[in-house]
C-alpha positions as CSV (number, residue, x, y, z in Angstrom):
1,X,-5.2,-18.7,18.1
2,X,-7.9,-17.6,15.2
3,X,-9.0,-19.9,12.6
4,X,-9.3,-18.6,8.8
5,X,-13.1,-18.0,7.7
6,X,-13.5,-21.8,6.4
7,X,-16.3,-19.9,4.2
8,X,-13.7,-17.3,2.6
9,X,-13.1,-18.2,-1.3
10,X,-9.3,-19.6,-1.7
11,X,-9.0,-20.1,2.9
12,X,-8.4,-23.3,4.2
13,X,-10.0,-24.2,7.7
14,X,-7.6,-24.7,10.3
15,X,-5.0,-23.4,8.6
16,X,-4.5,-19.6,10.3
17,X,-2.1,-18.9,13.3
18,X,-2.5,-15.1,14.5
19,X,-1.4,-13.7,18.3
20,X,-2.1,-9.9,19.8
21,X,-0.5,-8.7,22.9
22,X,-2.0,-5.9,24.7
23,X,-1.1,-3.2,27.1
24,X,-1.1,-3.1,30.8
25,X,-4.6,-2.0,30.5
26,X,-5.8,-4.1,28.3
27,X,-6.2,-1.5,25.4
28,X,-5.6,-2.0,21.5
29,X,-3.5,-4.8,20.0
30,X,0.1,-3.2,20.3
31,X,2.3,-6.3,18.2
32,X,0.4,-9.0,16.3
33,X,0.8,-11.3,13.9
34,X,-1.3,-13.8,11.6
35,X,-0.9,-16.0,8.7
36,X,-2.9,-17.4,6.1
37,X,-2.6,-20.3,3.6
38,X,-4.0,-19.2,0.3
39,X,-5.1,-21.8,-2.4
40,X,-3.2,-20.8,-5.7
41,X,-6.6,-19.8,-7.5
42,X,-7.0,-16.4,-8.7
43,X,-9.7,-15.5,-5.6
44,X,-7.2,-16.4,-2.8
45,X,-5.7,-13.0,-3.8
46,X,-9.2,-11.7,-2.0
47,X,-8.6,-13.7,0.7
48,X,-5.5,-12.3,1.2
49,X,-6.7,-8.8,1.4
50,X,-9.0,-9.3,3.6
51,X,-6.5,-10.7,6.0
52,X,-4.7,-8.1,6.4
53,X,-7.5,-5.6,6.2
54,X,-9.1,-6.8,9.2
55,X,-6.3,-7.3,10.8
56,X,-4.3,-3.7,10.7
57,X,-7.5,-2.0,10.7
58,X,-7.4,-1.9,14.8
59,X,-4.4,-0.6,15.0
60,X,-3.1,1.1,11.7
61,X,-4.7,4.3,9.5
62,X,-6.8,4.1,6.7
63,X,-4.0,5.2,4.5
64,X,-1.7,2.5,5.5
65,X,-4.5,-0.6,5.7
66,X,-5.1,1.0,2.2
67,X,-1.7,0.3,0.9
68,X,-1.1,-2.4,2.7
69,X,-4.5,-4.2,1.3
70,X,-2.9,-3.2,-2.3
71,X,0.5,-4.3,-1.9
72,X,-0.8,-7.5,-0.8
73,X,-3.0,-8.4,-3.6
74,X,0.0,-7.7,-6.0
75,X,2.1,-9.8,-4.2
76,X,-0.3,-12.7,-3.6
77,X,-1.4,-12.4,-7.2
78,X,2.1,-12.6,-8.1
79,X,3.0,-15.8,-6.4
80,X,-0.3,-17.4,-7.8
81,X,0.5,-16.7,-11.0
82,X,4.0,-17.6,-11.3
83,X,4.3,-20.5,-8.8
84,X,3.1,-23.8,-8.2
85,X,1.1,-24.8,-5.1
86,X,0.4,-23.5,-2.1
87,X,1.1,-19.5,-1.2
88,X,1.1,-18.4,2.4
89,X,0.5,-14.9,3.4
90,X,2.1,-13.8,6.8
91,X,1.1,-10.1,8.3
92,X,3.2,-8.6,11.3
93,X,2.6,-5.5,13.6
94,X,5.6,-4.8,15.6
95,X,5.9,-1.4,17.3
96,X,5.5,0.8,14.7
97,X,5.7,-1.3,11.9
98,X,3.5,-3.2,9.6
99,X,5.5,-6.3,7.3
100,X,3.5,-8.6,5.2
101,X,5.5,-12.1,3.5
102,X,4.0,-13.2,0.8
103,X,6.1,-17.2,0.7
104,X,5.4,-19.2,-2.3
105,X,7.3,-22.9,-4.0
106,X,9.2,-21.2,-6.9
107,X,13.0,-20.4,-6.1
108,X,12.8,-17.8,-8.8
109,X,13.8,-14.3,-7.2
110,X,11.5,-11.1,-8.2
111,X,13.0,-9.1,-10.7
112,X,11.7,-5.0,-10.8
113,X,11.1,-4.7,-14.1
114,X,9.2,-1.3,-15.8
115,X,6.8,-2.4,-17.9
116,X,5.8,-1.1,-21.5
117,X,3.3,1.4,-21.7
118,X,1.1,-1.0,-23.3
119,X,1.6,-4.1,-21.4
120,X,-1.4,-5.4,-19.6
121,X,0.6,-6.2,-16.6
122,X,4.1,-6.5,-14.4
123,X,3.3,-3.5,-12.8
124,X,3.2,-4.9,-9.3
125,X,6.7,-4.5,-7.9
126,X,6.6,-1.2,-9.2
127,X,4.2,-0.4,-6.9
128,X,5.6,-1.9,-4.3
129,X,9.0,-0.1,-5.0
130,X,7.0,3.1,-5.0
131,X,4.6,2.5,-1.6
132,X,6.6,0.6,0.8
133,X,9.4,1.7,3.1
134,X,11.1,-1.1,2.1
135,X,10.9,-4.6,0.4
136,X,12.5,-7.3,-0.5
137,X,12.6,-11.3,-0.8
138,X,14.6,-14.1,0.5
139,X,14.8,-18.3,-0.2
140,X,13.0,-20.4,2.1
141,X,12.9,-24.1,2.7
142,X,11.8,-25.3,-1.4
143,X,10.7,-21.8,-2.2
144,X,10.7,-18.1,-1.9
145,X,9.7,-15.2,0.5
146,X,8.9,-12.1,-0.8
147,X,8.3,-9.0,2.0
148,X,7.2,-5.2,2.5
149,X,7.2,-3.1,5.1
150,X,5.3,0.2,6.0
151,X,5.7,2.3,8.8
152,X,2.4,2.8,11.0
153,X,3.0,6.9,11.1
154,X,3.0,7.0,7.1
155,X,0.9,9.8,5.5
């Protein structure tokens, strides 16, 4: 088990889980998997980033750490800005596939909505509709999961 940088704006100490199996000989991470709690402030969006930056960059390419990194931020930025308390941010490397959660308290499901060409923001799950293999969100215990996935081979 890893602890989250107790110096990183928006991280908690103690509060980070993360596991990494390797292969026979002992090579690069193959599955892994970490989480993060995330103060709702607008900096724990940076926090989040650099979560799953330094974890995928090991084992994923630069294109997909890339997106990843953005997808993230307009997730976690999301669930700061339209939730109360606490947000935790969960990235997964299974095979050859990279998901990242994004659970916050509010019950209320994401809606994909195309902004105007003036608005200053909502542009988020467009981008995530448009980068990801796949998305999506679910209820969880008092709150809400939302998810993307991106396959490790992506170009």
């Amino acid at each position: 088990m890893s602890e989250a940088d107790p110096t990183a704006p928006g991280a908690r100490p103690g509060t980070s889980a993360g596991t990494a199996a390797t292969d026979a000989a002992g090579a690069r991470p193959r599955d892994v998997a970490e989480e993060a709690r995330i103060e709702p402030h607008p900096r724990g969006a940076s926090t989040a980033r650099a979560l799953v930056a330094r974890l995928l960059a090991p084992v994923a390419p630069a294109t997909v750490v890339e997106t990843a990194v953005l997808l993230t931020s307009e997730l976690t930025t999301n669930a700061v800005l339209h939730a109360r308390g606490e947000v935790v941010v969960r990235v997964e490397v299974v095979g050859s596939l990279v998901r990242v959660e994004v659970t916050d308290r509010s019950t209320r499901s994401p809606s994909l909505q195309v902004p105007r060409l003036d608005a200053s923001g909502g542009r988020g799950l467009v981008l995530v509709e448009a980068l990801s293999s796949r998305w999506g969100s679910r209820l969880v215990g008092g709150g809400k999961a939302v998810w993307f996935e991106l396959a490790l081979d992506q170009r």
